[in-house]
N, CA, C and O atoms as a DFTB+ gen file, in Angstrom:
744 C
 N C O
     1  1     -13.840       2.804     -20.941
     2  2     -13.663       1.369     -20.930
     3  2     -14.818       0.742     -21.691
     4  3     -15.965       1.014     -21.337
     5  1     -14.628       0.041     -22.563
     6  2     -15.417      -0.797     -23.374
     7  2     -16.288      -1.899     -22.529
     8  3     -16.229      -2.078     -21.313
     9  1     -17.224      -2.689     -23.602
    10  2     -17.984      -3.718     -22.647
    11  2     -16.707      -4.699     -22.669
    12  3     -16.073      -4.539     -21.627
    13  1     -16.375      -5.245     -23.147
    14  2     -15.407      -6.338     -22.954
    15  2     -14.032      -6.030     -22.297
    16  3     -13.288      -6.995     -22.121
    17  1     -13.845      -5.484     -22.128
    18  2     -12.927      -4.636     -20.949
    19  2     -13.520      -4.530     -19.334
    20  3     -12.884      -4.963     -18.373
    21  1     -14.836      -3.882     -19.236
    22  2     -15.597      -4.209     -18.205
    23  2     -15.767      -5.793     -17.703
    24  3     -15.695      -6.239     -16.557
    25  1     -16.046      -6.564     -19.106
    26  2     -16.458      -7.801     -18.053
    27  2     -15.087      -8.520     -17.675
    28  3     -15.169      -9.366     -16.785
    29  1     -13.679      -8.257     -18.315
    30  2     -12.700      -8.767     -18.146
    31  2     -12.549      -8.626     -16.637
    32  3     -12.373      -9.459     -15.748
    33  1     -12.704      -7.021     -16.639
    34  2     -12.398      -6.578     -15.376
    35  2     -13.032      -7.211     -13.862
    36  3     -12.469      -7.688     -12.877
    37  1     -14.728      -6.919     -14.260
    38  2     -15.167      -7.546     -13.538
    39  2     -14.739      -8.958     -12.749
    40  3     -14.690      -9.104     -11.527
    41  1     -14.398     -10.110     -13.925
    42  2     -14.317     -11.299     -13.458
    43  2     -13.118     -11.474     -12.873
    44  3     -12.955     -12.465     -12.162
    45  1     -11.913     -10.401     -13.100
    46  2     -10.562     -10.529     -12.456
    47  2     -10.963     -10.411     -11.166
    48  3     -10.669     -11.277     -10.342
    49  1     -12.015      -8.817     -10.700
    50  2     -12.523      -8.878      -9.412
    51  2     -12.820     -10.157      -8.623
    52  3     -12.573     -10.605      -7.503
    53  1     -13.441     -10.519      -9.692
    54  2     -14.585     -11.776      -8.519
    55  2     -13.438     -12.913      -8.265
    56  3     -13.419     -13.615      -7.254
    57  1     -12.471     -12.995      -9.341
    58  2     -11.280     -14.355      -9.177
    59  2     -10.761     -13.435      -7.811
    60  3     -11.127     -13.902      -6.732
    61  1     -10.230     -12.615      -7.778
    62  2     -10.157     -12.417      -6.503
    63  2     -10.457     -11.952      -5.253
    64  3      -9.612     -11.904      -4.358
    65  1     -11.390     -11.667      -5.144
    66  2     -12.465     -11.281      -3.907
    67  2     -12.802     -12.886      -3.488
    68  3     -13.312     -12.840      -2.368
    69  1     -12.729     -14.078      -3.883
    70  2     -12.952     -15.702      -4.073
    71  2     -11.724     -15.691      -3.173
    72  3     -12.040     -15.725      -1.984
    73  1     -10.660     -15.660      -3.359
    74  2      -9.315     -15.577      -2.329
    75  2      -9.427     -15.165      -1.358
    76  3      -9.152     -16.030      -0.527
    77  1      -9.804     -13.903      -0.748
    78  2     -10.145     -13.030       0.271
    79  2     -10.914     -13.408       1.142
    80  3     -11.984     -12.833       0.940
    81  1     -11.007     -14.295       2.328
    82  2     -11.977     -14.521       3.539
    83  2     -12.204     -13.585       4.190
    84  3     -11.200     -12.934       4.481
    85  1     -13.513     -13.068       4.714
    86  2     -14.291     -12.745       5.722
    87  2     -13.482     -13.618       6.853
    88  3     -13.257     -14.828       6.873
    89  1     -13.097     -12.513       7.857
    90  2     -13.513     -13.272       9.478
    91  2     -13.874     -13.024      10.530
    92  3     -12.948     -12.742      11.292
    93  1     -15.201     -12.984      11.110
    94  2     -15.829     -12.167      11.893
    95  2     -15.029     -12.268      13.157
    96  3     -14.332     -13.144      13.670
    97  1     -15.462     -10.799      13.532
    98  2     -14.540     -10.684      15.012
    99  2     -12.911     -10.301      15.223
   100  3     -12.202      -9.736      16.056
   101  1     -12.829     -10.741      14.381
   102  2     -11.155     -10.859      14.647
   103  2     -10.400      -8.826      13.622
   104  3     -10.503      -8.229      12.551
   105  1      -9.842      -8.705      14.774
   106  2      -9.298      -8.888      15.930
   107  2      -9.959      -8.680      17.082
   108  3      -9.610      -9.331      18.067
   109  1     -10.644      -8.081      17.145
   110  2     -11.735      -7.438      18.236
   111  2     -13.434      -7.574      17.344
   112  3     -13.676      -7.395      16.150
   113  1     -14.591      -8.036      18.736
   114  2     -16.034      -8.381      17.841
   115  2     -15.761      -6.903      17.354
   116  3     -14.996      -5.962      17.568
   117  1     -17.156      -7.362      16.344
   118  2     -17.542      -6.268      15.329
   119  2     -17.169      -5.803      14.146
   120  3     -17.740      -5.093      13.318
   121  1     -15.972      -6.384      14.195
   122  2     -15.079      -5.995      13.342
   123  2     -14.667      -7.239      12.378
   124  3     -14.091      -8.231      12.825
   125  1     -15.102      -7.048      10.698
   126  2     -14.954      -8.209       9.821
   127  2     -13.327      -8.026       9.353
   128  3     -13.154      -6.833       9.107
   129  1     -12.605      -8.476       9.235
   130  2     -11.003      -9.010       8.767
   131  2     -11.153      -9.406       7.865
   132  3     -12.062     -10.233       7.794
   133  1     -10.526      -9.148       6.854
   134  2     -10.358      -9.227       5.245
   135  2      -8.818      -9.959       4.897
   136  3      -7.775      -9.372       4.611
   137  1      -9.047     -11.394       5.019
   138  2      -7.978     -12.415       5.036
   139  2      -7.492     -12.606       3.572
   140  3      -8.083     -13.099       2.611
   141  1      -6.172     -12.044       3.684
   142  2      -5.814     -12.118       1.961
   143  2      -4.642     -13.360       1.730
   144  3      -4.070     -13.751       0.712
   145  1      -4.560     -13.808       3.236
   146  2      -3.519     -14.514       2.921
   147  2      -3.650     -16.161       1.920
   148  3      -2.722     -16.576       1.225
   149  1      -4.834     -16.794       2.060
   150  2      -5.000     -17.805       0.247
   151  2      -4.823     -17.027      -0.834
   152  3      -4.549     -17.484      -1.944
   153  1      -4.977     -15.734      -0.561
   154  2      -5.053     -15.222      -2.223
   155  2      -2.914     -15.140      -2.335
   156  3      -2.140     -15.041      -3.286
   157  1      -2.769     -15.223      -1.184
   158  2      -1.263     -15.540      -1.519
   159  2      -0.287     -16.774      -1.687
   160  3       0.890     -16.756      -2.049
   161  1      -0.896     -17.600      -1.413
   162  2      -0.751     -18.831      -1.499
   163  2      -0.975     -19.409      -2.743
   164  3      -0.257     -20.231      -3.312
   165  1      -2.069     -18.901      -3.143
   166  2      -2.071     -18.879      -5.137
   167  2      -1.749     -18.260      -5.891
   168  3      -2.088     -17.097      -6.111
   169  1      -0.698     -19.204      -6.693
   170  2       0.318     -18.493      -7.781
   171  2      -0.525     -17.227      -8.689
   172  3      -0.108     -16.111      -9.003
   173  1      -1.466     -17.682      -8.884
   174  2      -2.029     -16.882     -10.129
   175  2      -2.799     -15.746      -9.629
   176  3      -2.917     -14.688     -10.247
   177  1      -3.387     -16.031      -8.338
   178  2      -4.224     -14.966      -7.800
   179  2      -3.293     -14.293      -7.349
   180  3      -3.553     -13.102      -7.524
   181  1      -2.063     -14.481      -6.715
   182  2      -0.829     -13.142      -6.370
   183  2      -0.349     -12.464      -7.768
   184  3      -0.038     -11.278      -7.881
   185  1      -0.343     -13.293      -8.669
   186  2       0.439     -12.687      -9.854
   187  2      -0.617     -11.629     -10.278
   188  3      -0.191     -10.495     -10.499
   189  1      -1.758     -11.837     -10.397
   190  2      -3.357     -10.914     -10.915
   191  2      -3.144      -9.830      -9.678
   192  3      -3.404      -8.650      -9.916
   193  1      -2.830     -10.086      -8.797
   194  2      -3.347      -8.774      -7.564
   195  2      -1.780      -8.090      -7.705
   196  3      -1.972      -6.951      -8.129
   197  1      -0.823      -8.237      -7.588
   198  2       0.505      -7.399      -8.444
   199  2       0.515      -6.580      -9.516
   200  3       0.989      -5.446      -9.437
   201  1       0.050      -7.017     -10.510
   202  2      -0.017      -7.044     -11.744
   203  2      -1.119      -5.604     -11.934
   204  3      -0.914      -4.601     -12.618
   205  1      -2.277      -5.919     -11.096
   206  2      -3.243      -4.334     -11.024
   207  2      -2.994      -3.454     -10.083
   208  3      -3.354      -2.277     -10.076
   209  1      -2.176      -4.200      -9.019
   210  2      -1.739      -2.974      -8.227
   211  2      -0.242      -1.998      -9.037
   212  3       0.140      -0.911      -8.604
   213  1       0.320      -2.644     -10.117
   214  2       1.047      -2.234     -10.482
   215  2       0.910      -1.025     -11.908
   216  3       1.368       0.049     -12.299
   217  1      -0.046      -2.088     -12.278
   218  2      -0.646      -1.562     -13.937
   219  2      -0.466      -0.419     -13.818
   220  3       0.529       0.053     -14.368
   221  1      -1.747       0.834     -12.726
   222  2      -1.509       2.078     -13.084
   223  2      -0.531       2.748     -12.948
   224  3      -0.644       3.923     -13.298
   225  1       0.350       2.446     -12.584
   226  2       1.605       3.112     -12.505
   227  2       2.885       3.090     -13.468
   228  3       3.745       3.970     -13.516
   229  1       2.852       2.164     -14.065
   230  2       3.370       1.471     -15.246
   231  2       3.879       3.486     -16.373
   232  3       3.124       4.440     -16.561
   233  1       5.011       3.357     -16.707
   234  2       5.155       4.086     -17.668
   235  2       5.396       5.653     -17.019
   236  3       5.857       6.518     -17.763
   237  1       4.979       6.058     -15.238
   238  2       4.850       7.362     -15.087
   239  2       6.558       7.419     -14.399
   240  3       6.898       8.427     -13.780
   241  1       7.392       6.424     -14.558
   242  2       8.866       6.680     -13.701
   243  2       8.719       6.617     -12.170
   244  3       8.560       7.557     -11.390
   245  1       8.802       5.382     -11.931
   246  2       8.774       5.131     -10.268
   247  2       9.767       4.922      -9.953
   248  3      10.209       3.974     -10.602
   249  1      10.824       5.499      -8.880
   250  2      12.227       5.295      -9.200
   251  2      12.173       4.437      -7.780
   252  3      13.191       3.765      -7.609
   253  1      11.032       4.317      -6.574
   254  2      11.208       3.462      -5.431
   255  2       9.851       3.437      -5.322
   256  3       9.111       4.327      -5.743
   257  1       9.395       2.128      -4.595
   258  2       8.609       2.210      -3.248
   259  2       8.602       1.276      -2.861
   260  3       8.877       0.136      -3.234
   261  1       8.013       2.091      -1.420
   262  2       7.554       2.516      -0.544
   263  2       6.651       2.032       0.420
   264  3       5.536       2.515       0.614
   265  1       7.343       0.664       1.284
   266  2       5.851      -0.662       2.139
   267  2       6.184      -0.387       3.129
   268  3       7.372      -0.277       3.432
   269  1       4.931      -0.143       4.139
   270  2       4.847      -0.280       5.458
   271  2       4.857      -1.781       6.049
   272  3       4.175      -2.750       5.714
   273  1       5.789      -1.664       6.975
   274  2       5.718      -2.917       7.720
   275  2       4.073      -3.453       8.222
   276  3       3.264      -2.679       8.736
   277  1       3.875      -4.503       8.030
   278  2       4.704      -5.382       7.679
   279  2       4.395      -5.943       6.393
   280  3       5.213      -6.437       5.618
   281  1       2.522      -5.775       6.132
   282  2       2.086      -6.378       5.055
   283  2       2.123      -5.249       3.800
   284  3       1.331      -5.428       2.875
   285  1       2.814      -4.368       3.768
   286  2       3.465      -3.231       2.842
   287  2       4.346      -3.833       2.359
   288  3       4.490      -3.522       1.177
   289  1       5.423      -4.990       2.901
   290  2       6.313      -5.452       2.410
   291  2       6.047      -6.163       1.556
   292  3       6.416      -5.926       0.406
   293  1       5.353      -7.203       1.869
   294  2       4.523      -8.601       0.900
   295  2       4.144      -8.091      -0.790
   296  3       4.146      -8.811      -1.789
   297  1       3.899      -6.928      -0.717
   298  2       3.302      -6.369      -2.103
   299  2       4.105      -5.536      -2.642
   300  3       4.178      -5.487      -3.870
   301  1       5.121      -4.443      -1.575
   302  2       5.371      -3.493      -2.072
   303  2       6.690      -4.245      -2.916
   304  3       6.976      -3.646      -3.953
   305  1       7.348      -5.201      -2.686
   306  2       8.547      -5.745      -3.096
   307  2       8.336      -6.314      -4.236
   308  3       9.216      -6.199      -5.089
   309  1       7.136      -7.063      -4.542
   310  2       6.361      -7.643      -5.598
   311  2       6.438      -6.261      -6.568
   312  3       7.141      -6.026      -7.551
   313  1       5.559      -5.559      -5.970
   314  2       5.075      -4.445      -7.427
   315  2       6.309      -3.612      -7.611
   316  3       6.426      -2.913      -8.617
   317  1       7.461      -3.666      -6.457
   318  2       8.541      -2.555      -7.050
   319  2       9.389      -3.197      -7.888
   320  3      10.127      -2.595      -8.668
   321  1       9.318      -4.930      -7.738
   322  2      10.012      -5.543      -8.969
   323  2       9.354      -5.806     -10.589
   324  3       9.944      -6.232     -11.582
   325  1       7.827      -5.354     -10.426
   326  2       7.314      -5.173     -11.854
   327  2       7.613      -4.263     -11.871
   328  3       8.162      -4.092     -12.960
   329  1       7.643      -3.094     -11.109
   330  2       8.262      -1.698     -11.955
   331  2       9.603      -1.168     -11.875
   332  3       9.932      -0.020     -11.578
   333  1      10.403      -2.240     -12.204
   334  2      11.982      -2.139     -12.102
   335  2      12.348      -1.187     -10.933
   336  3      13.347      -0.468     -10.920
   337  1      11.614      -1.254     -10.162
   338  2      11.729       0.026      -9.056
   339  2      12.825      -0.336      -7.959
   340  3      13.036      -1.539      -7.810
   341  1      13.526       0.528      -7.197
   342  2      13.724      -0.374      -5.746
   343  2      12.979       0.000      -4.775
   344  3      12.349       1.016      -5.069
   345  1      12.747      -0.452      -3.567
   346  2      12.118      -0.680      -2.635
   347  2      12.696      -0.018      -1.437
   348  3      13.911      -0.123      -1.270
   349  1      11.791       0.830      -0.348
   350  2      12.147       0.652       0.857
   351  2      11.347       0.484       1.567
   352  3      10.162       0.452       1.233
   353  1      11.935       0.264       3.227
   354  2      11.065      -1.142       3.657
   355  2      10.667       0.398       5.169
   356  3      11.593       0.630       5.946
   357  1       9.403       1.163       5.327
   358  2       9.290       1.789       6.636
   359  2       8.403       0.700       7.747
   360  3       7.442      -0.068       7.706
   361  1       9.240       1.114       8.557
   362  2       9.341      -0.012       9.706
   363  2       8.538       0.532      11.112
   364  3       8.043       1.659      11.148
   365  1       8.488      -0.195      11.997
   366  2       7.996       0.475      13.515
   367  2       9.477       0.840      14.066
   368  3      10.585       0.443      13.704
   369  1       8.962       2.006      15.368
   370  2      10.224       2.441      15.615
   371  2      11.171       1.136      16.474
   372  3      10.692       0.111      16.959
   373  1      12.256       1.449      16.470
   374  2      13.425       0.669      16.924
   375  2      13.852      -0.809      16.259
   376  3      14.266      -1.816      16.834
   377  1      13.597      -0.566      14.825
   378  2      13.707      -1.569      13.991
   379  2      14.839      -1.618      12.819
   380  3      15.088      -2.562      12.070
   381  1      15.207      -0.851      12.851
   382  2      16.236      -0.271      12.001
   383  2      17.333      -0.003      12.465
   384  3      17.280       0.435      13.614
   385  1      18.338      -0.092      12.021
   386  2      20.174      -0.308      12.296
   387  2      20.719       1.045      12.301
   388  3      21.347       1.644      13.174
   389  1      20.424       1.319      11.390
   390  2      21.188       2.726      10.881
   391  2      20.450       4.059      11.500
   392  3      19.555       3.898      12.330
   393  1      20.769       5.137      11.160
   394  2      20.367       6.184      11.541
   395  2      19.156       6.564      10.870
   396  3      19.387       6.554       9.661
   397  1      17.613       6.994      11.180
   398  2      16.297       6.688      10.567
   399  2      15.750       8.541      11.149
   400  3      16.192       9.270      12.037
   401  1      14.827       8.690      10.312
   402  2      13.848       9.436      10.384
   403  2      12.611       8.674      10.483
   404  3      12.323       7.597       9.962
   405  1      11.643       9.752      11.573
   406  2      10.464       8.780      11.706
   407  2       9.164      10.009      12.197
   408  3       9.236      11.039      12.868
   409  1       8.381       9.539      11.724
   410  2       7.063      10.258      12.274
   411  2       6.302       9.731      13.426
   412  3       6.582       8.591      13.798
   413  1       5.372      10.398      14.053
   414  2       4.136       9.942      14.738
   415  2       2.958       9.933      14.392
   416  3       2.540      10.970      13.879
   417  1       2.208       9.010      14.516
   418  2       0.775       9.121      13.868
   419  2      -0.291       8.188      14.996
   420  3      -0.187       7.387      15.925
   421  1      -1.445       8.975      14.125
   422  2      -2.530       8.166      15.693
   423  2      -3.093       6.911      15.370
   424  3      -3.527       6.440      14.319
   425  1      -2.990       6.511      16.440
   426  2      -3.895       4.793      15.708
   427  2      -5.274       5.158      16.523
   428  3      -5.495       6.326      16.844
   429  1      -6.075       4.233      16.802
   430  2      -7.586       4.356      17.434
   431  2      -7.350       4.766      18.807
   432  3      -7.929       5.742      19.284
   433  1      -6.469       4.015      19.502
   434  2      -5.945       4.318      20.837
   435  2      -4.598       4.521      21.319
   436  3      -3.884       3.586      21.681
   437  1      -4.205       5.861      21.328
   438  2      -2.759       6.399      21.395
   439  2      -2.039       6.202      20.114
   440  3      -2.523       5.878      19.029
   441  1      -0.664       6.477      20.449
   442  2      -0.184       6.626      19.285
   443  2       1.118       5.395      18.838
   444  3       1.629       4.509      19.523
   445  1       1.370       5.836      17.295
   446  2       2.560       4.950      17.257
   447  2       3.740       5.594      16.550
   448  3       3.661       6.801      16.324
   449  1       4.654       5.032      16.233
   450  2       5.554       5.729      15.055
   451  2       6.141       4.851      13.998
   452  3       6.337       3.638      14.070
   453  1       6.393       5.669      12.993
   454  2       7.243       4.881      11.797
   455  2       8.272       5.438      11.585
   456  3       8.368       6.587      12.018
   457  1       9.614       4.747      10.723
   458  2      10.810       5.495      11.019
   459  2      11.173       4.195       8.998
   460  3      10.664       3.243       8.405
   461  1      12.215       5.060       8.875
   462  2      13.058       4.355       7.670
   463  2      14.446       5.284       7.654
   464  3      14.585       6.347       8.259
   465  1      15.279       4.729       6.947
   466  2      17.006       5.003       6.652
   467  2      16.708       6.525       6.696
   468  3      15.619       6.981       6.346
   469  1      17.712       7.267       7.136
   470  2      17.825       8.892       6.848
   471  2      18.003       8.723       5.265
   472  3      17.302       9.473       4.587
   473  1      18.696       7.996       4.709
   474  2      19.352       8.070       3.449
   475  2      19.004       7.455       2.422
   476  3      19.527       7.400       1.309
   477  1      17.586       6.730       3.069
   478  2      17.001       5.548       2.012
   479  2      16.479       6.293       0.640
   480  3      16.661       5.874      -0.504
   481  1      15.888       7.321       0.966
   482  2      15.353       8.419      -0.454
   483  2      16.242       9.058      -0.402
   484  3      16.810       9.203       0.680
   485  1      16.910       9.964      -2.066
   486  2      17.538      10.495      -2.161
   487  2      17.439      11.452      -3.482
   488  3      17.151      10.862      -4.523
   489  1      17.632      12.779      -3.553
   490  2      17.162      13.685      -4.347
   491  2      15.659      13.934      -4.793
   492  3      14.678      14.246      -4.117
   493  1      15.787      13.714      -6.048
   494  2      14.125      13.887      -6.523
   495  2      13.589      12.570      -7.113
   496  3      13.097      12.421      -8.231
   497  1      13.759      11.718      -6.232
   498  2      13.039      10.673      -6.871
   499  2      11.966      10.582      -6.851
   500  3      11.465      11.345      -6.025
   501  1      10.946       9.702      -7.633
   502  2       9.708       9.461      -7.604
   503  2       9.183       8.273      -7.042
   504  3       9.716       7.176      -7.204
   505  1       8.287       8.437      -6.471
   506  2       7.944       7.331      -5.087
   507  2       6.594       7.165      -4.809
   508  3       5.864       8.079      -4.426
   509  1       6.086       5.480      -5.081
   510  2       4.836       4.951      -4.826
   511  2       4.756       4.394      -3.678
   512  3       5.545       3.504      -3.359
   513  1       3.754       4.841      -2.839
   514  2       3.306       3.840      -1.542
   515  2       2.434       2.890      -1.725
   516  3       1.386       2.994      -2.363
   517  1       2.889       1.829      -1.109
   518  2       1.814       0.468      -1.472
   519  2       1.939      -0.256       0.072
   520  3       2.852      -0.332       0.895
   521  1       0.411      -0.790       0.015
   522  2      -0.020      -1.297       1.300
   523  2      -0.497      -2.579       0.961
   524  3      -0.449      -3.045      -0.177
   525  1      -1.052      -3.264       2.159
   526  2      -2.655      -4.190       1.518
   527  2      -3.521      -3.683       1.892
   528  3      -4.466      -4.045       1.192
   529  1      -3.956      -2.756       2.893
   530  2      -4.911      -2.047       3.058
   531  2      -5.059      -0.678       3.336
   532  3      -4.223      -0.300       4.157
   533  1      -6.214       0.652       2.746
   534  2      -6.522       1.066       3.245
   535  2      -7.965       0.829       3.849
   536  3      -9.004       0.393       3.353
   537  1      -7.675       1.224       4.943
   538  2      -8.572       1.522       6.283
   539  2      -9.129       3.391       6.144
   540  3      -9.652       4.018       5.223
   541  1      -8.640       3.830       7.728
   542  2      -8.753       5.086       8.057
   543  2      -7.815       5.568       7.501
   544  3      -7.879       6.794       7.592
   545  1      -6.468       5.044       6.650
   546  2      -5.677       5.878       5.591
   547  2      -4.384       6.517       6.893
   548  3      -3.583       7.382       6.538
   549  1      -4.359       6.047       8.113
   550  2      -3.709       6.686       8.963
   551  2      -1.970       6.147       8.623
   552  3      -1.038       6.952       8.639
   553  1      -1.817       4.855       8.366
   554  2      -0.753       4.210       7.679
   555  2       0.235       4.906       6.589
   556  3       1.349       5.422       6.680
   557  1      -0.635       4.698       5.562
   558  2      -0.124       5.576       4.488
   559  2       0.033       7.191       4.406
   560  3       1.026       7.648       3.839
   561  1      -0.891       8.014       4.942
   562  2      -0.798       8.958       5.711
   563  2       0.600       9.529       5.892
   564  3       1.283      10.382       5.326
   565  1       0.793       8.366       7.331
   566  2       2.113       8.570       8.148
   567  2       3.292       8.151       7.278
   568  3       4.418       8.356       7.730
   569  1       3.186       7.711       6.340
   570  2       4.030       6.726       5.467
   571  2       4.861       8.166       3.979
   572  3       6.007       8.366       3.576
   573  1       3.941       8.592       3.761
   574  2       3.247       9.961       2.760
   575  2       4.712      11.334       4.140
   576  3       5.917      11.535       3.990
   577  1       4.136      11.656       4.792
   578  2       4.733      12.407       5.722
   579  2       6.244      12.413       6.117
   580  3       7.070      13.285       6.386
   581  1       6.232      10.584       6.002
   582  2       7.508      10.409       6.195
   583  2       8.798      11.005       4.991
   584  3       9.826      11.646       5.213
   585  1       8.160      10.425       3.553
   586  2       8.558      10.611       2.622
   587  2       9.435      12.174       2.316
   588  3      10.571      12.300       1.861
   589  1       8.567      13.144       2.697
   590  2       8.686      14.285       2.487
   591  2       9.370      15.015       3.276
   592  3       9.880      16.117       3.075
   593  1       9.363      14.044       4.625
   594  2      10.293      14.820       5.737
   595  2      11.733      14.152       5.356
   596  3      12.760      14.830       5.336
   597  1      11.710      12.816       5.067
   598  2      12.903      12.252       4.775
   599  2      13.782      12.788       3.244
   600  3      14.959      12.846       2.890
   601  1      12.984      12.983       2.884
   602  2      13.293      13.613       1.191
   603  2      12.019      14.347       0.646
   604  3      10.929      13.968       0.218
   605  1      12.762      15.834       0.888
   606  2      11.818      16.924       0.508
   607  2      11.600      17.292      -1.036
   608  3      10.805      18.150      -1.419
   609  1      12.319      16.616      -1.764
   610  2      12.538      16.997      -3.026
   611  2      12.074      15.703      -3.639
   612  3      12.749      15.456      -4.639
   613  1      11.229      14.860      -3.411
   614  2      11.153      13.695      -3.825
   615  2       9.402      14.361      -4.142
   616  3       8.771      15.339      -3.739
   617  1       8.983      12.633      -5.542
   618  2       7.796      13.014      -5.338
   619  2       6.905      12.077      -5.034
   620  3       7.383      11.064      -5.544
   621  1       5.801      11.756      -4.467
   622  2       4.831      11.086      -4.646
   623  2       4.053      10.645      -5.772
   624  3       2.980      11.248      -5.798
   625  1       4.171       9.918      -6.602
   626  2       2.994       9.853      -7.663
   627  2       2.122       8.945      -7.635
   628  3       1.393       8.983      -8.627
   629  1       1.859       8.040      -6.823
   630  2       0.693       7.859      -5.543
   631  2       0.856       6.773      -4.698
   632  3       1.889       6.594      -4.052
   633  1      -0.098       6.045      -4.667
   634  2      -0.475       4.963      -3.564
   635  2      -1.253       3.719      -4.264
   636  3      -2.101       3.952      -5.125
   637  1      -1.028       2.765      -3.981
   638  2      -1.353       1.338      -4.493
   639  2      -1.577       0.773      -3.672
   640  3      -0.505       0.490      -3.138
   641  1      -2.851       0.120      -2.827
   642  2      -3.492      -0.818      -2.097
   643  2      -4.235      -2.062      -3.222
   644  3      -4.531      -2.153      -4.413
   645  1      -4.295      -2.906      -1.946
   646  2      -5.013      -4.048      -2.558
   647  2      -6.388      -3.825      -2.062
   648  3      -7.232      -3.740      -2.955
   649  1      -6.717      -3.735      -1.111
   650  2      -8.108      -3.830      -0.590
   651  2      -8.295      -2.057      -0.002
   652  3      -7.349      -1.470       0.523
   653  1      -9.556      -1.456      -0.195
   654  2      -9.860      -0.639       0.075
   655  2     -11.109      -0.371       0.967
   656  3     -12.000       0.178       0.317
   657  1     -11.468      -0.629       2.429
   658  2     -12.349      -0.485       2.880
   659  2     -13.356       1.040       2.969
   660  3     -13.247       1.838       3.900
   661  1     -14.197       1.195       1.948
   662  2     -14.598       2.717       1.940
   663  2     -15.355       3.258       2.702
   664  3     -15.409       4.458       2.969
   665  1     -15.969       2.439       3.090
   666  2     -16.831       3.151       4.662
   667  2     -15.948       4.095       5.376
   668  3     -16.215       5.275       5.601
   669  1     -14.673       3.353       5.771
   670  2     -14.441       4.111       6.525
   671  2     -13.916       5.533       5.991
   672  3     -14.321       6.577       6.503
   673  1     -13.039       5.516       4.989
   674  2     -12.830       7.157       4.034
   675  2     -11.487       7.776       4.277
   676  3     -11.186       8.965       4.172
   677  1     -10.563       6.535       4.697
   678  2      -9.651       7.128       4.690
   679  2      -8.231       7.554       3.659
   680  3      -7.066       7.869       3.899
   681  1      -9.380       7.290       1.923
   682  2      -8.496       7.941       0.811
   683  2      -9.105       9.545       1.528
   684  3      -8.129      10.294       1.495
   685  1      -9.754       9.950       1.853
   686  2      -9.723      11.536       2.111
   687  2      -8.344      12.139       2.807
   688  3      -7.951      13.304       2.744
   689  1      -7.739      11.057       3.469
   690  2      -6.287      11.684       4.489
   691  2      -5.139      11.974       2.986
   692  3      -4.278      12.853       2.954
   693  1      -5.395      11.119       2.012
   694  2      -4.194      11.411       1.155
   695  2      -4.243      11.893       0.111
   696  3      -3.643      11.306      -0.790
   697  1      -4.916      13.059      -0.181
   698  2      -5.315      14.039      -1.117
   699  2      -3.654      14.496      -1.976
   700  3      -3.358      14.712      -3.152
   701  1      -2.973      14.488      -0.847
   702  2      -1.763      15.129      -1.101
   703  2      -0.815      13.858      -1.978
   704  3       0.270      14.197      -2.451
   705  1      -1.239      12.597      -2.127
   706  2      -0.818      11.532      -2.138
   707  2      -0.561      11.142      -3.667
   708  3      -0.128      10.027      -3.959
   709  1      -0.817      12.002      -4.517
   710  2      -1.202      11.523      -5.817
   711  2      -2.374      10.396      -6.081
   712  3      -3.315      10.173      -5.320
   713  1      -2.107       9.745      -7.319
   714  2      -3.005       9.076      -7.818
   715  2      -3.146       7.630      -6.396
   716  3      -2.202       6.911      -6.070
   717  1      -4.587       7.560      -5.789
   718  2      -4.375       6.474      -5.096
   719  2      -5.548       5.660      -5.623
   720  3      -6.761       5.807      -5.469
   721  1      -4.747       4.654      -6.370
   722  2      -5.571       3.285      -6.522
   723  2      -6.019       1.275      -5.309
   724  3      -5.522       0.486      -4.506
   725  1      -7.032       1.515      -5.972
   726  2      -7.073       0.467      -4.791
   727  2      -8.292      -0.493      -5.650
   728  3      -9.370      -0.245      -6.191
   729  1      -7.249      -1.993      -5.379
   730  2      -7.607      -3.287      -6.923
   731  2      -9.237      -3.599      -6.657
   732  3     -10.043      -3.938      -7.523
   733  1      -9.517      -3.387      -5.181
   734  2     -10.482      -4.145      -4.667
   735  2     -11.868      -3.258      -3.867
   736  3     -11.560      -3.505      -2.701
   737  1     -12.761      -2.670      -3.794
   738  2     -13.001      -2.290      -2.783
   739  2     -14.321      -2.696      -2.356
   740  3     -15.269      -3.121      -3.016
   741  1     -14.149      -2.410      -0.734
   742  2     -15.521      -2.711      -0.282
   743  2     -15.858      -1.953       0.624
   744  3     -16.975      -2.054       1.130
């Protein structure tokens, strides 16, 4: 990457990290919340945070993806319509009509599950997961798992977040995940 490429880049960062509130405490003290919802409320700052969550993927054949309920949806529908892609929507369990496959996965305290269409993937398609956040990566993870149990012949060619909290390290859970990009991190 060139210097003028860098500072482009840079300042796209800072236009949007400017969107993004801090909010201490919430949900529980100690814990800072990374409020993206002004950056959605502005036309231009949603179109910029789409647009790079989409970029790298651009050109490798994404034939779906792939949002976790709920804020998986908000983006993943966005970036699967820049990449002429379609979309499916994995949900919490008992949310879905039809007949679903679903995994279990751990959250901090006990567990939860995710579930989507038995039939929503089909053959060998190619399939991006997109979130707004990774965290501990336990989401996408479970999301990744699902994929493969639901359609074994399908592929991953990666993961697209908006915000990436790295302390905590949970791109290490999705090694298996392909390319995982993330627009923002802190």
């Amino acid at each position: 990457m060139g210097r003028d490429e860098f500072c482009l880049d840079s300042r796209r960062m800072e236009t949007l990290k400017k969107l993004i509130k801090d909010v201490p405490d919430f949900p529980k003290p100690g814990i800072v919340y990374k409020d993206f919802t002004p950056l959605l409320a502005d036309p231009a700052g949603l179109a910029l945070a789409v647009e790079l969550m989409a970029n790298p993927y651009r050109g490798v054949g994404v034939d779906v993806v792939v949002g976790a309920e709920s804020r998986g949806f908000i983006f993943g529908i966005a970036v699967a319509q820049s990449l002429s892609a379609g979309f499916v929507p994995v949900r919490k369990a008992g949310k879905l009509p039809r007949a679903v496959k679903g995994v279990q996965y751990a959250l901090e305290y006990g567990t939860d599950r995710l579930e989507m269409h038995s039939d929503a993937l089909v053959g060998k398609q190619r399939v991006l997961l997109v979130d707004d956040l990774l965290a501990t990566g336990g989401t996408l993870e479970a999301c990744a798992r699902l994929v493969h149990e639901a359609a074994p012949q399908a592929t991953l060619v990666g993961a697209s977040v908006l915000i990436e909290l790295g302390a905590l390290g949970g791109i290490r859970k999705l090694g298996h995940c392909g390319r995982v990009h993330s627009v923002i991190k802190y």
